[in-house]
N, CA, C and O atoms as a DFTB+ gen file, in Angstrom:
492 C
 N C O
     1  1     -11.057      -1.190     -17.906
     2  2     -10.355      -0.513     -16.851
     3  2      -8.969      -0.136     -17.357
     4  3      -8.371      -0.824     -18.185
     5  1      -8.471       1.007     -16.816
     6  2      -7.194       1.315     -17.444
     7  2      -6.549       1.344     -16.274
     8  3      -7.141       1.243     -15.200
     9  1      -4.902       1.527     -16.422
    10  2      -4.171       1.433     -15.493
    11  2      -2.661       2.015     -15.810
    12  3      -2.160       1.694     -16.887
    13  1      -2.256       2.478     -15.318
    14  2      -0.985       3.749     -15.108
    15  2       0.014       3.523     -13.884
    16  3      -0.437       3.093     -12.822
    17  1       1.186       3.772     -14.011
    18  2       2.422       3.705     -13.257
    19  2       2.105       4.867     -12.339
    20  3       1.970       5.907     -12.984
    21  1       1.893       5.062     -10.628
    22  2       2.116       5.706      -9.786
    23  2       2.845       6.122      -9.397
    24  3       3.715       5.280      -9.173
    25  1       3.259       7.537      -8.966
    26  2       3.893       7.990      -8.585
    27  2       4.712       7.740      -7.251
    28  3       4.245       7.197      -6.249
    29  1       6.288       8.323      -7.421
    30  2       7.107       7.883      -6.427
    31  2       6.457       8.406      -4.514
    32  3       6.670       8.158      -3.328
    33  1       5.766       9.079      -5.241
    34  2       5.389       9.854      -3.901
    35  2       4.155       9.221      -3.300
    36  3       3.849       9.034      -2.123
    37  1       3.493       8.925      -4.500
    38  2       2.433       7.887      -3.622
    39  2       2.666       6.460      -3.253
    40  3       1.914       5.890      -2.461
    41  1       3.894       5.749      -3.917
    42  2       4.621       4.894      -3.176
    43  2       4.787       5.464      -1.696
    44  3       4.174       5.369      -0.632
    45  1       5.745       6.001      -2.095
    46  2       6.330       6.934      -0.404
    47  2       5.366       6.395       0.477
    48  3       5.555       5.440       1.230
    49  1       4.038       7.225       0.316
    50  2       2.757       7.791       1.137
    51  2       2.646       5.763       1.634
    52  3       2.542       5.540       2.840
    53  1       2.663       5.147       1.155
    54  2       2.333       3.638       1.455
    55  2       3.476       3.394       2.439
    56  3       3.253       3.064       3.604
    57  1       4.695       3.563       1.949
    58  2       5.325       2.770       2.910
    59  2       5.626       3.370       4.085
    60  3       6.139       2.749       5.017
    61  1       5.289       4.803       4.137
    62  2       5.364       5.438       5.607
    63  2       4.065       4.757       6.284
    64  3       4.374       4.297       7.383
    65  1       3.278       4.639       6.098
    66  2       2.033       4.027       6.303
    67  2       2.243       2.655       6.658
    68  3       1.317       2.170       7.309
    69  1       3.475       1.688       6.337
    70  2       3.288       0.516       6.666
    71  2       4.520       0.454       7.759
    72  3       4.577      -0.629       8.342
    73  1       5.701       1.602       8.211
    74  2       6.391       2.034       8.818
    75  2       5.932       2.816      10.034
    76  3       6.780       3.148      10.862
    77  1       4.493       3.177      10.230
    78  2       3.532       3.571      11.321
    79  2       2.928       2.524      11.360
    80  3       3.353       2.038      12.408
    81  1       2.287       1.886      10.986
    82  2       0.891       1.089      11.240
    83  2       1.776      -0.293      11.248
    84  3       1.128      -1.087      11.930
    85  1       3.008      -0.936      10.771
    86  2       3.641      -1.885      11.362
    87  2       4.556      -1.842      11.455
    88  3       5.316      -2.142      10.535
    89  1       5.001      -1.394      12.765
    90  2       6.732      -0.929      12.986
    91  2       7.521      -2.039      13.625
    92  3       8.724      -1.987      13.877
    93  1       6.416      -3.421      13.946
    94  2       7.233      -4.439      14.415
    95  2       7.196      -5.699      13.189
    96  3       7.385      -6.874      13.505
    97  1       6.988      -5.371      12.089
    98  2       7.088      -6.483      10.676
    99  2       8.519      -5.606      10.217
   100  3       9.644      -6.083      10.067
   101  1       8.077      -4.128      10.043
   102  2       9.253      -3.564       9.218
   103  2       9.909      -1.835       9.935
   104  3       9.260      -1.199      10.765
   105  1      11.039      -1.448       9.469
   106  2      11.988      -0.759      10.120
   107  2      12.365       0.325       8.921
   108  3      12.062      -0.089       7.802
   109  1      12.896       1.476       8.955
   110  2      13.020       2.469       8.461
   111  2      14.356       2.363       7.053
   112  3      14.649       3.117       6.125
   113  1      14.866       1.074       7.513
   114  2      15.671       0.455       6.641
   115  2      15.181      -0.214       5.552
   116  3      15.766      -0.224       4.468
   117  1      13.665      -1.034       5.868
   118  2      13.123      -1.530       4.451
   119  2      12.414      -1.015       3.460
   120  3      11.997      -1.602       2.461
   121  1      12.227       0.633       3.903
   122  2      12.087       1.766       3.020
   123  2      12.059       1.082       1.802
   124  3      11.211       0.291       1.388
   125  1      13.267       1.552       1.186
   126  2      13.753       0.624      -0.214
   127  2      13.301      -0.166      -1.047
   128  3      13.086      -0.109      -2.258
   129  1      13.170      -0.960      -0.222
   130  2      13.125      -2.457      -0.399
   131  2      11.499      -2.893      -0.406
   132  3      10.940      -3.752      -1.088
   133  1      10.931      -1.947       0.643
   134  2       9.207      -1.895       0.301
   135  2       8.605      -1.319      -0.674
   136  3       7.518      -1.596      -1.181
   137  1       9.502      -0.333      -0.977
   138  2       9.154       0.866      -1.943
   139  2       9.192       0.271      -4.208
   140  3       8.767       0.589      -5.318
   141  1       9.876      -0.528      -3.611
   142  2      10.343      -1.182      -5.112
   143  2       9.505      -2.373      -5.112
   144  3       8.942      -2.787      -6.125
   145  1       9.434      -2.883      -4.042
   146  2       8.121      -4.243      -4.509
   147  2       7.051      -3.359      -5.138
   148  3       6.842      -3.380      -6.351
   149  1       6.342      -2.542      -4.248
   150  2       5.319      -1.787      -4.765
   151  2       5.290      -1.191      -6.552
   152  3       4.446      -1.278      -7.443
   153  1       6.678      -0.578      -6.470
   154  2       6.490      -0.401      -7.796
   155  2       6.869      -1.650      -9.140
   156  3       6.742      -1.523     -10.358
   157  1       7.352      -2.800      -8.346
   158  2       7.142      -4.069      -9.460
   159  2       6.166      -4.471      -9.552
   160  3       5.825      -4.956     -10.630
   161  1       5.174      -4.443      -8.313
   162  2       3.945      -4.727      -8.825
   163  2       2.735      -4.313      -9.579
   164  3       1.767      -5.017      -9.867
   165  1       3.028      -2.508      -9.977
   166  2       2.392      -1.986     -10.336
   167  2       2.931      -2.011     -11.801
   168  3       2.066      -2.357     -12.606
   169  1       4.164      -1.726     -12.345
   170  2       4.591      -2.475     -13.790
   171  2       3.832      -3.869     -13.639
   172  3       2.824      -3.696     -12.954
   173  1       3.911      -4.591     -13.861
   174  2       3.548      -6.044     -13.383
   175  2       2.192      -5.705     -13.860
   176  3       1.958      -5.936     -15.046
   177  1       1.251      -5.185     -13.116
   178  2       0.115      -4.821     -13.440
   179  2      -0.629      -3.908     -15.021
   180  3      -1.603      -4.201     -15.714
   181  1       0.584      -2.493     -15.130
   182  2       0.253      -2.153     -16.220
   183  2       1.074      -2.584     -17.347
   184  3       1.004      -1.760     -18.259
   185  1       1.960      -3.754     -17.660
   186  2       2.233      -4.579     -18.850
   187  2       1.390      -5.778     -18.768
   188  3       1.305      -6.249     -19.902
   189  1       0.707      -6.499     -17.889
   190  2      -0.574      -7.351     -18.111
   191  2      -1.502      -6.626     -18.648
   192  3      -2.217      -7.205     -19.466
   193  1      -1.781      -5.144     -18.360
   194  2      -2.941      -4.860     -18.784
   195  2      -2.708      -4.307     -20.938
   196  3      -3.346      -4.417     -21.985
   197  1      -1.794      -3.914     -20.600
   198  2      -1.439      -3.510     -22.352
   199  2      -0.364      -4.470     -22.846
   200  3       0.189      -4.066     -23.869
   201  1      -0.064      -5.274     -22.525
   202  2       0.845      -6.360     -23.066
   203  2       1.865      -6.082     -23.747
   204  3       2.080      -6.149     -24.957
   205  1       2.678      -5.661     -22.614
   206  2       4.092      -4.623     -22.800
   207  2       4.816      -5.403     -21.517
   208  3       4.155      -6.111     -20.758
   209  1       6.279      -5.189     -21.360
   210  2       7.293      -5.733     -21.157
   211  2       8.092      -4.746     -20.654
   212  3       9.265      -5.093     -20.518
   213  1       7.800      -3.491     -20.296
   214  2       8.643      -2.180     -19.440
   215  2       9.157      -2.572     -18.013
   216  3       8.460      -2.865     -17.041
   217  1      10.391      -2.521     -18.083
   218  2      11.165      -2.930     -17.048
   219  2      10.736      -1.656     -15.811
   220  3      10.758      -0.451     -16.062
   221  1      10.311      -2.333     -14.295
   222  2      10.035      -1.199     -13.492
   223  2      11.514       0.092     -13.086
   224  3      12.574      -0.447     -12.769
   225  1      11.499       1.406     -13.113
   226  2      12.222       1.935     -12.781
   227  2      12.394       1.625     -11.275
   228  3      11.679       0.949     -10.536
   229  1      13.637       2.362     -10.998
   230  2      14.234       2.373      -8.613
   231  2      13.436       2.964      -8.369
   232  3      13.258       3.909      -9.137
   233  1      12.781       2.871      -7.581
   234  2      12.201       3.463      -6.297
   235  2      12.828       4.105      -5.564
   236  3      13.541       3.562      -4.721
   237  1      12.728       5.547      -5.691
   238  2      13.135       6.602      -4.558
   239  2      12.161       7.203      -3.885
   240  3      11.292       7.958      -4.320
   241  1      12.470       6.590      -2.100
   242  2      12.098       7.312      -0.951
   243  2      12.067       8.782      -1.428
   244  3      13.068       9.389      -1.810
   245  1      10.582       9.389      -1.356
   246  2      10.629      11.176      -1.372
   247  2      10.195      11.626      -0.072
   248  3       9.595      10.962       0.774
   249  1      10.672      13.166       0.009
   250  2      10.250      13.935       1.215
   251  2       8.780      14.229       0.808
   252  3       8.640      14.704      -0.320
   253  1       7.534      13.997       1.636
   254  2       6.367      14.280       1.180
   255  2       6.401      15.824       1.930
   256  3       7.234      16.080       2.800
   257  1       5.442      16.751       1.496
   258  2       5.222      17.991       1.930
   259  2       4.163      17.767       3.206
   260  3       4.172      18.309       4.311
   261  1       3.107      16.617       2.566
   262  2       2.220      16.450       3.592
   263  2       2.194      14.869       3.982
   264  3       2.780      13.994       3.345
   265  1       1.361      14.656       5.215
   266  2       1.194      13.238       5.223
   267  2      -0.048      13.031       6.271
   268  3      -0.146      13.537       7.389
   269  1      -0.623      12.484       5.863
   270  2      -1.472      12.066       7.174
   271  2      -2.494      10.887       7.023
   272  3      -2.604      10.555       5.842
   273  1      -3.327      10.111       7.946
   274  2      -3.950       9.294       7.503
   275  2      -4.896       9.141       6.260
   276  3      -4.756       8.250       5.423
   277  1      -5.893      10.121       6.228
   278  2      -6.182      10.702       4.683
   279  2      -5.454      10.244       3.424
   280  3      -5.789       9.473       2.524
   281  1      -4.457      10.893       3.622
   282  2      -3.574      10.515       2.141
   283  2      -3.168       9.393       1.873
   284  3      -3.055       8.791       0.805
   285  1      -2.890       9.061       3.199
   286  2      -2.236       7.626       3.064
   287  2      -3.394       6.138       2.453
   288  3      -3.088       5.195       1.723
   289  1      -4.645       6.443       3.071
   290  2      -5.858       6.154       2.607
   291  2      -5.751       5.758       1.132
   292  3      -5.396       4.817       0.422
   293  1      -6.429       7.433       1.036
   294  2      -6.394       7.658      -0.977
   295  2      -5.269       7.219      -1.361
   296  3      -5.457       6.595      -2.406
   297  1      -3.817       7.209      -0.971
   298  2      -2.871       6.715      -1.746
   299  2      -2.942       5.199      -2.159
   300  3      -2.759       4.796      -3.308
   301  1      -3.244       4.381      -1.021
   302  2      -3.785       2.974      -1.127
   303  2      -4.804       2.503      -2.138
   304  3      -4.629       1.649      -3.007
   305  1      -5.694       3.070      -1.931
   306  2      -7.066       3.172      -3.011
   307  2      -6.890       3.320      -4.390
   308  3      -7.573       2.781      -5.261
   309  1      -5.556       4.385      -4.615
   310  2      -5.370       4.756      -6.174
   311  2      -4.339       3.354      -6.553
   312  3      -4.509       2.688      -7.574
   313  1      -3.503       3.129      -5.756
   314  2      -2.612       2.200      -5.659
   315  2      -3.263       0.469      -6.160
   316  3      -2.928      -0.207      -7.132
   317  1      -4.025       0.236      -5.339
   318  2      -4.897      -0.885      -5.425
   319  2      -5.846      -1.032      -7.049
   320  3      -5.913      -1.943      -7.875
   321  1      -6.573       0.542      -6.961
   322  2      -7.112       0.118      -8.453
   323  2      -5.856       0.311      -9.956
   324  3      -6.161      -0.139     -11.061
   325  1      -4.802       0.871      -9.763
   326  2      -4.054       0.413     -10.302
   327  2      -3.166      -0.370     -10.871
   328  3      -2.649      -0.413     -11.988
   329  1      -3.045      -1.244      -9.483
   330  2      -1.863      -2.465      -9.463
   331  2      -2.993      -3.738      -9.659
   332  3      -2.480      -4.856      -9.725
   333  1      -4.033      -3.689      -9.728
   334  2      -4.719      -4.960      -9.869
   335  2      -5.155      -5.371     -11.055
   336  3      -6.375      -5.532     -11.089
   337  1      -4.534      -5.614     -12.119
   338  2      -5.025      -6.103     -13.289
   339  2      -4.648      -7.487     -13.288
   340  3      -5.326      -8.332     -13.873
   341  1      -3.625      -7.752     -12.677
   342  2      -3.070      -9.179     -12.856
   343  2      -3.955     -10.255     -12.367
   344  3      -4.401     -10.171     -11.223
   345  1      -4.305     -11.446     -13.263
   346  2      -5.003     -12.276     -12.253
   347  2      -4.635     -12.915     -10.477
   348  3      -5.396     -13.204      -9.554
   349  1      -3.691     -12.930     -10.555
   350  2      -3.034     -13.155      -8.690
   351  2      -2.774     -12.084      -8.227
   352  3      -1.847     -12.191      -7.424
   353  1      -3.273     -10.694      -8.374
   354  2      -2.873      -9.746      -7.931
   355  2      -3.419      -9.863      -5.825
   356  3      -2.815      -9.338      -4.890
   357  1      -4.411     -10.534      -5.779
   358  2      -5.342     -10.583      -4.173
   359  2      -4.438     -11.569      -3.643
   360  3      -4.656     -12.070      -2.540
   361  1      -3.241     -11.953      -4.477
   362  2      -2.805     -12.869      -3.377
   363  2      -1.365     -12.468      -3.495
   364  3      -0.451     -13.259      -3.261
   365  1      -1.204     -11.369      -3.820
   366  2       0.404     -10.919      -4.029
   367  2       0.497      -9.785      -2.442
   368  3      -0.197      -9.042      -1.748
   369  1       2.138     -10.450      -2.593
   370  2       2.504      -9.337      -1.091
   371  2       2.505      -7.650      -1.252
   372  3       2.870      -6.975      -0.289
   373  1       2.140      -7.092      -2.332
   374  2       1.989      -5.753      -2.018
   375  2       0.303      -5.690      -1.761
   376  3      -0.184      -4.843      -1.012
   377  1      -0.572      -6.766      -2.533
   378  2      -1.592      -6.724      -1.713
   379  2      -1.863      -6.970      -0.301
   380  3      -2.584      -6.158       0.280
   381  1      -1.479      -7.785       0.222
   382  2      -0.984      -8.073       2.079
   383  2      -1.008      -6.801       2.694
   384  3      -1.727      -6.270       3.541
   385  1       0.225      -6.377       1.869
   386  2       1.172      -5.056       2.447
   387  2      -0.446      -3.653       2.828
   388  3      -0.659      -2.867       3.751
   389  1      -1.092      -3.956       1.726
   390  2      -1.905      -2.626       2.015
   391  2      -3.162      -3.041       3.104
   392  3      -3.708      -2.383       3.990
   393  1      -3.402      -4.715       2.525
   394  2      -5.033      -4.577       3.731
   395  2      -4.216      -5.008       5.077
   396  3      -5.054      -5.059       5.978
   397  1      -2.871      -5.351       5.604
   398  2      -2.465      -5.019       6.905
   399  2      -1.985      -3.652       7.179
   400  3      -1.143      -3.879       8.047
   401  1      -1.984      -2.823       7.057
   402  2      -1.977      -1.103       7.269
   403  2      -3.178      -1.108       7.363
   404  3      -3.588      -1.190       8.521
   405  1      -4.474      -1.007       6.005
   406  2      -5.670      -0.626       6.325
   407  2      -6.132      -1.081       7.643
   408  3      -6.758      -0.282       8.340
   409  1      -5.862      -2.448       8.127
   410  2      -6.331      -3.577       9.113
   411  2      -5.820      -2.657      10.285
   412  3      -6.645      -2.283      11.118
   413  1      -4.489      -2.269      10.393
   414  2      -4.142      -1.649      11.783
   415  2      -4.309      -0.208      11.804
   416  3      -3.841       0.416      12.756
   417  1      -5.013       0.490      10.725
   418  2      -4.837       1.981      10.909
   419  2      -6.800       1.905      11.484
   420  3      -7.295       2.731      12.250
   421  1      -7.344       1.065      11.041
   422  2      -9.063       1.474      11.127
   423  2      -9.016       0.735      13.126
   424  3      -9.610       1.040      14.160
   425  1      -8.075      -0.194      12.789
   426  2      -8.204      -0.190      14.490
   427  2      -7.353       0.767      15.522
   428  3      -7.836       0.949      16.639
   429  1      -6.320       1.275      15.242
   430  2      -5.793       2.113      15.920
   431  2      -7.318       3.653      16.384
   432  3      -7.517       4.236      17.450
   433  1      -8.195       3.813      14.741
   434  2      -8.895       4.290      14.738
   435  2      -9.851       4.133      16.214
   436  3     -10.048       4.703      17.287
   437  1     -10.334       2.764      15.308
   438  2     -11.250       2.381      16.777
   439  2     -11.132       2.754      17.653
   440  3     -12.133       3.279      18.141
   441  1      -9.623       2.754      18.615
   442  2      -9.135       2.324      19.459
   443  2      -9.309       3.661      20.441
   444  3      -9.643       3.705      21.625
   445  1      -8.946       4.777      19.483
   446  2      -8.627       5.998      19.828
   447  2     -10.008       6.447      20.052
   448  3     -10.294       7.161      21.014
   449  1     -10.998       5.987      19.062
   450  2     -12.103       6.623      19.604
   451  2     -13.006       6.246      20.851
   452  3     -14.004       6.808      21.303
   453  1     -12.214       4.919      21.327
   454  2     -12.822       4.217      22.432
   455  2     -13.651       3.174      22.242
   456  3     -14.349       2.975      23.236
   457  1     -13.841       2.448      21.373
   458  2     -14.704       1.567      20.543
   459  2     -14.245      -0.030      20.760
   460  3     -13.263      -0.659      20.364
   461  1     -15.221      -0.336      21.442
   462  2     -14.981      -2.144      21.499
   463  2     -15.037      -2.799      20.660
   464  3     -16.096      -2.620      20.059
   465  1     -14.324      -3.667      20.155
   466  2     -14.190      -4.478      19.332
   467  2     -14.052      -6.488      19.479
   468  3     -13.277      -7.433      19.331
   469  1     -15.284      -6.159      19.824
   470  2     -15.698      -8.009      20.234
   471  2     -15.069      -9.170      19.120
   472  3     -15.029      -8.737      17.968
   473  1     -14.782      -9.986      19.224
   474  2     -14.836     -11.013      18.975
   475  2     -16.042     -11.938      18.417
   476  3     -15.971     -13.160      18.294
   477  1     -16.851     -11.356      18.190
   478  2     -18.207     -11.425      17.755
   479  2     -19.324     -11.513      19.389
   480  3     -18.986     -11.016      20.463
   481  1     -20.258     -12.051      19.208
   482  2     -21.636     -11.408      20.024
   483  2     -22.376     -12.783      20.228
   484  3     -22.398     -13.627      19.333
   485  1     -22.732     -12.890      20.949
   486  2     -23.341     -14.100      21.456
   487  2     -24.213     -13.630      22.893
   488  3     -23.750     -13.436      24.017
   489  1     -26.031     -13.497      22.290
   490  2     -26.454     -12.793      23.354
   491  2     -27.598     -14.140      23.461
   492  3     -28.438     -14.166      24.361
């Protein structure tokens, strides 16, 4: 498996995504500060995988042209098979960070489409 440094913009695309889908964990201020974990963990990931020592660059918040659940999706997806080379990568907080967005965007989904969501079934 190979693995590559992501772009600032598909950072972005994540943390607007965790700035909709959890606006009562985090606030428009931890931008920043979300945006740079993400990209330490993805250095982190591609110097485990080639056994290199590259210090992560800042993280700059970009204006995206587009945005929508879609992207934000695929951005996660490219994100995830990227940043996971490390052996503790399933238990690191930028992993958290993405399956609680996925967790509240597929139920907001639900939600909207009118869809019950039991607690499990006992007939």
């Amino acid at each position: 498996m190979s693995a590559y440094i992501v772009s600032d913009e598909t950072i972005t695309a994540i943390v607007r995504g965790a700035l909709k889908y959890l606006p009562t964990s985090y606030r428009r201020d931890d931008r920043e500060l979300l945006g740079q974990m993400l990209v330490d963990e993805n250095y982190r990931s591609v110097n485990y995988r080639y056994g290199e020592d590259t210090k992560p660059h800042k993280f700059q918040f970009k204006n995206l042209k587009k945005f929508d659940d879609g992207i934000l999706f695929g951005c996660m997806r490219n994100y995830n098979y990227q940043a996971c080379e490390t052996e503790d990568y399933f238990s690191s907080d930028a992993y958290y960070l993405l399956q609680n967005i996925q967790r509240e965007m597929l139920e907001a989904r639900l939600e909207t489409e009118g869809l019950e969501m039991p607690w499990g079934i006992d007939e």
